[in-house]
SEPATOR-197649 format. One record per residue (C-alpha): residue in one letter; x, y, z; residue number from 1. Coordinates in steps of 0.05 Angstrom, whole numbers, padded with zeros to 5 digits, always signed. Example, Ala and Ser with C-alpha at 12.3 -4.5 7.8 and 13.67 -1.06 7.14 Angstrom:
SEPATOR-197649
<a,<+00246,-00090,+00156>,1>
<s,<+00273,-00021,+00143>,2>
//
This chain:
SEPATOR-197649
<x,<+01265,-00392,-01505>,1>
<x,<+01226,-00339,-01467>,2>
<x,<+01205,-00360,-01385>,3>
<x,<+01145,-00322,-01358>,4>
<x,<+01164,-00293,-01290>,5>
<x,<+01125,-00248,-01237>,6>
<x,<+01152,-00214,-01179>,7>
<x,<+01128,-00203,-01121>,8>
<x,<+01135,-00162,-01044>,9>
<x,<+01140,-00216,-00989>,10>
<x,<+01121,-00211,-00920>,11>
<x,<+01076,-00151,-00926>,12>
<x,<+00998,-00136,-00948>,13>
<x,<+01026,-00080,-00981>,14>
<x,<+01065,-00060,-01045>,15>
<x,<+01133,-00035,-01047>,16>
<x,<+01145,-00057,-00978>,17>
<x,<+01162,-00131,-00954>,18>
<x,<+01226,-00174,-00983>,19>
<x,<+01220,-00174,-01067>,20>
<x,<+01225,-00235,-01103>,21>
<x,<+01224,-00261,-01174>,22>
<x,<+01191,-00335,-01189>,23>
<x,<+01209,-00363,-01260>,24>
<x,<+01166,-00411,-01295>,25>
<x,<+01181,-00461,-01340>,26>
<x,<+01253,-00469,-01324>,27>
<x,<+01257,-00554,-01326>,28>
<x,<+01309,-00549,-01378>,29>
<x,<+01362,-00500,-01351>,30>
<x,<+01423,-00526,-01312>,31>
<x,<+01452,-00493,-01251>,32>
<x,<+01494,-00449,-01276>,33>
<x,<+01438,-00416,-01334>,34>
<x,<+01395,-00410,-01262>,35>
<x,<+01450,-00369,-01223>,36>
<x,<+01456,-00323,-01280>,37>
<x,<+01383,-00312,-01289>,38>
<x,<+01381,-00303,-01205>,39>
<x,<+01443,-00247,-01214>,40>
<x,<+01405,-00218,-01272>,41>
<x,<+01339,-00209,-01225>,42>
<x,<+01399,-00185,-01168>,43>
<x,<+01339,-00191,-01112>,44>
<x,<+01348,-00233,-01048>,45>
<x,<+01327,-00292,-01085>,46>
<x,<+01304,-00319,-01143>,47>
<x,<+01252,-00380,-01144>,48>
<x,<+01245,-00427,-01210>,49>
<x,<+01190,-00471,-01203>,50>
<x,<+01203,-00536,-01236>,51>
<x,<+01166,-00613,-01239>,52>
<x,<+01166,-00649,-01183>,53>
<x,<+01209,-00714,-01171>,54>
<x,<+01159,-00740,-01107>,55>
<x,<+01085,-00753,-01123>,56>
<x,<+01068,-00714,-01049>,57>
<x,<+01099,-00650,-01078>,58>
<x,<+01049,-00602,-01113>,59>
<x,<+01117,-00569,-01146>,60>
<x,<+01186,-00567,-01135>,61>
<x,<+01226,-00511,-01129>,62>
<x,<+01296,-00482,-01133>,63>
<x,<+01327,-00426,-01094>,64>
<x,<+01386,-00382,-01114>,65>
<x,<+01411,-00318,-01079>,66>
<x,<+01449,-00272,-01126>,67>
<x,<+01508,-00319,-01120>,68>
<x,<+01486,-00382,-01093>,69>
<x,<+01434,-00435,-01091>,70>
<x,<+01405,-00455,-01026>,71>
<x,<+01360,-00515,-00997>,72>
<x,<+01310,-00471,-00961>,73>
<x,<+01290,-00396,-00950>,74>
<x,<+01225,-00376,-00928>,75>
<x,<+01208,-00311,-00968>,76>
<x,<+01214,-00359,-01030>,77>
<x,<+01171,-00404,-01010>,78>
<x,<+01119,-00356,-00974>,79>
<x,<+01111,-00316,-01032>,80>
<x,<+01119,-00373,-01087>,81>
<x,<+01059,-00407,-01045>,82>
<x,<+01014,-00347,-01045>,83>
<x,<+01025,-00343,-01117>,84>
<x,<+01011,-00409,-01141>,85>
<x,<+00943,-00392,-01102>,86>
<x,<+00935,-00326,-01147>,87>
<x,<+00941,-00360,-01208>,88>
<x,<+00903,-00422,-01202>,89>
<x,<+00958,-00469,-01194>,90>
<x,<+00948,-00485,-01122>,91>
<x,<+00887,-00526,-01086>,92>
<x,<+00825,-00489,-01069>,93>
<x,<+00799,-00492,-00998>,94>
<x,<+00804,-00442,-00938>,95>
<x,<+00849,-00461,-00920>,96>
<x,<+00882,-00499,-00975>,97>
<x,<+00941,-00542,-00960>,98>
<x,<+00999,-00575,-01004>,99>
<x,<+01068,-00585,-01004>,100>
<x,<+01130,-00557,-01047>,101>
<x,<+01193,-00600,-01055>,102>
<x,<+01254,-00560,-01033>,103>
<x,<+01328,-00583,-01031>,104>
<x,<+01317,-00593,-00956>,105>
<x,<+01258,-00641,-00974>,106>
<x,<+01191,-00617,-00973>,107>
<x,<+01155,-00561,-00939>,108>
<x,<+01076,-00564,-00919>,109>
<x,<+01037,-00499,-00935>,110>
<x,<+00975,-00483,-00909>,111>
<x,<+00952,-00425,-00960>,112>
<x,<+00892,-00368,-00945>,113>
<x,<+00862,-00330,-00994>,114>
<x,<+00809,-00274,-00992>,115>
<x,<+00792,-00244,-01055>,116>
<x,<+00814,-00167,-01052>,117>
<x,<+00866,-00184,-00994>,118>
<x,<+00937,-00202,-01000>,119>
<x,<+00941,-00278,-00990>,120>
<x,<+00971,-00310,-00935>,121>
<x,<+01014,-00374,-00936>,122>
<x,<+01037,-00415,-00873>,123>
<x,<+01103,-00465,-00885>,124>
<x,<+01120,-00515,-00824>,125>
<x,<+01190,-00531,-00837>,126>
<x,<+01225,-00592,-00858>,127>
<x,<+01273,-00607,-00808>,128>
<x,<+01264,-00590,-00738>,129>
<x,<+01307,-00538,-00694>,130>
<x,<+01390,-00561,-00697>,131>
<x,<+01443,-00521,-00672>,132>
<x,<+01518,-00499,-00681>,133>
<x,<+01571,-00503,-00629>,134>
<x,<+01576,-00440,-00581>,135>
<x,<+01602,-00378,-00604>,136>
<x,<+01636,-00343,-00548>,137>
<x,<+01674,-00288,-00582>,138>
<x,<+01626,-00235,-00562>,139>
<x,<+01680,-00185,-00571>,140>
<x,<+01692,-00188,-00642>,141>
<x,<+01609,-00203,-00660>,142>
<x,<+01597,-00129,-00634>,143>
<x,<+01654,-00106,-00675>,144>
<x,<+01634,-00141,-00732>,145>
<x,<+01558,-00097,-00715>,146>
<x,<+01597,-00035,-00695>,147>
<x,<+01573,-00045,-00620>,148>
<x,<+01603,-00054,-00556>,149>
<x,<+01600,-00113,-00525>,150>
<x,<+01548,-00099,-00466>,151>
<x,<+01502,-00090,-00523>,152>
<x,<+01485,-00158,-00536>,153>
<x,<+01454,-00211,-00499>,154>
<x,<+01388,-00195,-00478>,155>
<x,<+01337,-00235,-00419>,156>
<x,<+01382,-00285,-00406>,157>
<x,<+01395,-00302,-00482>,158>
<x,<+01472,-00298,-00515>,159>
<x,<+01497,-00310,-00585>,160>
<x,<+01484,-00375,-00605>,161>
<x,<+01472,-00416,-00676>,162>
<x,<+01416,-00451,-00701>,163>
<x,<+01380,-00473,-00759>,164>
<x,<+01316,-00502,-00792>,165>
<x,<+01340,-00512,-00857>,166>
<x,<+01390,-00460,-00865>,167>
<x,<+01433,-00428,-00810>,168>
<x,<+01444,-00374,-00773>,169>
<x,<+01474,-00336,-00714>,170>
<x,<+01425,-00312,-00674>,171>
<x,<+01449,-00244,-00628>,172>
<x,<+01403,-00216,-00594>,173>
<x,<+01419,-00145,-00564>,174>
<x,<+01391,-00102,-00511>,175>
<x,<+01340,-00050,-00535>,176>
<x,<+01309,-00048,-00607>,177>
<x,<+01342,+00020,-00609>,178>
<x,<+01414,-00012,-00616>,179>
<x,<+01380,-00042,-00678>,180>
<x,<+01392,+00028,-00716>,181>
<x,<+01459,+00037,-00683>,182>
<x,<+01486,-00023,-00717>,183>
<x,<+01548,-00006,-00772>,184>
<x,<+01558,-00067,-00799>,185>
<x,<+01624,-00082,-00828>,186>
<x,<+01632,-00141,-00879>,187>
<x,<+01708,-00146,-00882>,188>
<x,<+01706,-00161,-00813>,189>
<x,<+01651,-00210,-00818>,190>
<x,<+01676,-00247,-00869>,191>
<x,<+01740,-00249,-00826>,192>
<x,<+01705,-00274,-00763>,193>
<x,<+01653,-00322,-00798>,194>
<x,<+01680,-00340,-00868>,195>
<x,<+01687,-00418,-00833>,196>
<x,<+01641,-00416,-00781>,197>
<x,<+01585,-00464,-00783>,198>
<x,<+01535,-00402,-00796>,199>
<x,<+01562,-00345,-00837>,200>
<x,<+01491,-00303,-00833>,201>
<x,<+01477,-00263,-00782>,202>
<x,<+01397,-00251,-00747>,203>
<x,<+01401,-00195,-00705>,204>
<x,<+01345,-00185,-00655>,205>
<x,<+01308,-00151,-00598>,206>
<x,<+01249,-00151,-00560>,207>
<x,<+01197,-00095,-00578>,208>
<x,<+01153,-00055,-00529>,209>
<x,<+01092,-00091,-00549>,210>
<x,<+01115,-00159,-00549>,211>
<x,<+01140,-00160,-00619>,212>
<x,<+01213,-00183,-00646>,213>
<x,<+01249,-00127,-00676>,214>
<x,<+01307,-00167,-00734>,215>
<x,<+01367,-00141,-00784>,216>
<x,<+01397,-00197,-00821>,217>
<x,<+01461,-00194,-00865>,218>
<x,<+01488,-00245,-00906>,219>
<x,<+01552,-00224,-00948>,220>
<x,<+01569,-00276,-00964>,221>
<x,<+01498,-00294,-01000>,222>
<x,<+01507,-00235,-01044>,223>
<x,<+01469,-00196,-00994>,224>
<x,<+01493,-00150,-00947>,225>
<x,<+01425,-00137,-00917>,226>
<x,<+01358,-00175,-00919>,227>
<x,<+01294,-00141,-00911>,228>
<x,<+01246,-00214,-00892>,229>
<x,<+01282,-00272,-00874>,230>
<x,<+01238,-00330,-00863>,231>
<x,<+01296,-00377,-00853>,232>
<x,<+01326,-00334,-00793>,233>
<x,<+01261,-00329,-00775>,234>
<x,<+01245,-00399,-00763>,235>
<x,<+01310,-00412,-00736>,236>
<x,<+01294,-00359,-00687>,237>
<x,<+01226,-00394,-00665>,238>
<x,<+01268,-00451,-00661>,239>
<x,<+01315,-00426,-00612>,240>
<x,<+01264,-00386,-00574>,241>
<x,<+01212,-00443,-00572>,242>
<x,<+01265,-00499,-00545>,243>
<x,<+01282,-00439,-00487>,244>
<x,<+01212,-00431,-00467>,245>
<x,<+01180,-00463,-00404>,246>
<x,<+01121,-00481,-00424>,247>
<x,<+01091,-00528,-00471>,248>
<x,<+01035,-00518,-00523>,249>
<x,<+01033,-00471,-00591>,250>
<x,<+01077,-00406,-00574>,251>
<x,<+01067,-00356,-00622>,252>
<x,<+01112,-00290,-00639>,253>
<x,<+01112,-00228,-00680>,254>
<x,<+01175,-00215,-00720>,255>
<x,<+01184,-00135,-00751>,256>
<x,<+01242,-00133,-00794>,257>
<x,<+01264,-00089,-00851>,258>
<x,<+01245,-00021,-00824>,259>
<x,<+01320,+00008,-00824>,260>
<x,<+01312,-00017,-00906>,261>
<x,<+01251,+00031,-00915>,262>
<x,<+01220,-00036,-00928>,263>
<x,<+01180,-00055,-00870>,264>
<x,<+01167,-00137,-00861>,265>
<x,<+01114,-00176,-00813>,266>
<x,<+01132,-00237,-00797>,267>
<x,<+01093,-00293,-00760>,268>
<x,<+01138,-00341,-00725>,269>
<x,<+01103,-00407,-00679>,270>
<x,<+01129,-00471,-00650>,271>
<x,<+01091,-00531,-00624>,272>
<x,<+01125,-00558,-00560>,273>
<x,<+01106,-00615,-00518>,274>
<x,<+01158,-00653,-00464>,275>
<x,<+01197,-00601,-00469>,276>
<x,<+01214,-00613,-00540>,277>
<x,<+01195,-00567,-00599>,278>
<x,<+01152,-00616,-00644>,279>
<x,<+01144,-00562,-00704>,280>
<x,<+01167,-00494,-00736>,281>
<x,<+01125,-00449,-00773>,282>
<x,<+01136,-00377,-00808>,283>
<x,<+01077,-00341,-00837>,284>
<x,<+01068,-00279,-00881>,285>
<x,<+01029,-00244,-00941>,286>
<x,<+01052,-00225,-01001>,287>
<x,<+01031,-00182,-01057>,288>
<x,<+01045,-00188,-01134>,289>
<x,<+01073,-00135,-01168>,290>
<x,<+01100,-00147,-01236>,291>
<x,<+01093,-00208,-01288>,292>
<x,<+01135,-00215,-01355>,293>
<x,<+01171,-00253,-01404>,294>
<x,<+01243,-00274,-01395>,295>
<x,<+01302,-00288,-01443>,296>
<x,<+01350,-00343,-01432>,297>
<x,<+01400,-00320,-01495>,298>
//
């Protein structure tokens, strides 16, 4: 049996930048285990399969793996799955268009723009709203783990801490976007320090001279030591940041990640708070196609 499968550069308008990713078609009848295989075979961030869905609100359903495991959300999946589905006529028309994909978290709106000639943009508002860890207080170790001293992180006011809209992370901010290059990141000693912790990724962060977020993310023990576009970090990011703020309203943010990759990622990141509480999470982003194909399954 031969799947048809395209690939394509997430969070970016253009090519060989962004966060790659593969989307298989057709893939109903493989189990688990022929999916993980195919996603190690691909050996990109993730791997999408976009299957039937089992709600009648769900325009599809898909599932996520990482080189070696599956996961109930990301956000460069579903970004770039979203803006495909537009690009081949499998998605509503409308500017914008909207629709929802079932995810193992449950299902994810998407509000979907698409100009002819332009890269298309897709909008998801999460599933679940903004949870978060316990503290982490061993600042010590986290900037050994990022080959930094500790006076490096923590930055206006903020410190370590975990959260998560669907998948989660711990957020570190540091002090300058310059430490952002400095960081040697050593996975022995993060699987060491956060092989049980209640989030074993990492979203590193700093404020920008312009306003913008400037993010690393590694994940080792996703198969990935380094991430160039994380959606999920991203929207547990907004999370955090958006249930800090002190006002209420739509708070929007610009997140630049990748650059130390050579791949260079935008990122749009917004909450909706109101009583102090953040009400909804969304991460936005282009993407461009860059390869279709057919696909073995042995």
């Amino acid at each position: 049996m031969a799947l048809r499968f395209h690939t394509l550069d997430v969070f970016t308008d253009q090519a060989y930048g962004g966060n790659p990713l593969a989307v298989v078609f057709g893939g109903d009848a493989l189990g688990t285990a022929q999916m993980q295989r195919i996603a190690r075979e691909f050996n990109l961030s993730e791997t999408v399969f976009v299957l039937t869905p089992t709600r009648s609100d769900a325009l599809h359903r898909i599932r996520i793996f990482t080189p070696t495991a599956e996961l109930p959300f990301a956000g460069h999946p579903t970004i770039g799955t979203a803006c495909l589905l537009s690009e081949l006529g499998l998605a509503p028309k409308g500017e914008p268009a909207t629709f929802a994909i079932e995810e193992g978290v449950g299902l994810v709106p998407i509000r979907l723009q698409h100009t002819p000639g332009e890269a298309s943009y897709a909008e998801l508002t999460t599933a679940v709203l903004p949870e978060y860890g316990p503290a982490f207080d061993d600042v010590t170790a986290l900037a050994a783990v990022l080959g930094l001293e500790a006076g490096d992180l923590g930055s206006a006011g903020e410190v370590p801490r975990n959260a998560s809209c669907g998948l989660p992370f711990l957020l570190v901010p540091l002090r300058s976007p310059e430490l952002l290059a400095a960081i040697d990141f050593d996975v022995i000693a993060a699987r060491r320090l956060l092989g049980t912790a209640w989030a074993q990724q990492l979203y590193v962060y700093a404020r920008g001279y312009e306003g913008e977020l400037r993010a690393r993310m590694f994940a080792p023990a996703l198969g990935m030591v380094e991430d160039p576009a994380t959606g999920s970090a991203a929207a547990a990011l907004a999370g955090a940041l958006g249930s800090e703020a002190d006002d209420d309203g739509r708070l929007e943010w610009t997140i630049l990640q990748g650059l130390e990759m050579g791949r260079p990622s935008r990122i749009q990141i917004s909450v909706d708070r109101t009583g102090g509480q953040v009400t909804a999470v969304r991460v936005g982003g282009c993407s461009v196609l860059m390869s279709d194909g057919l696909l073995g399954t042995g």
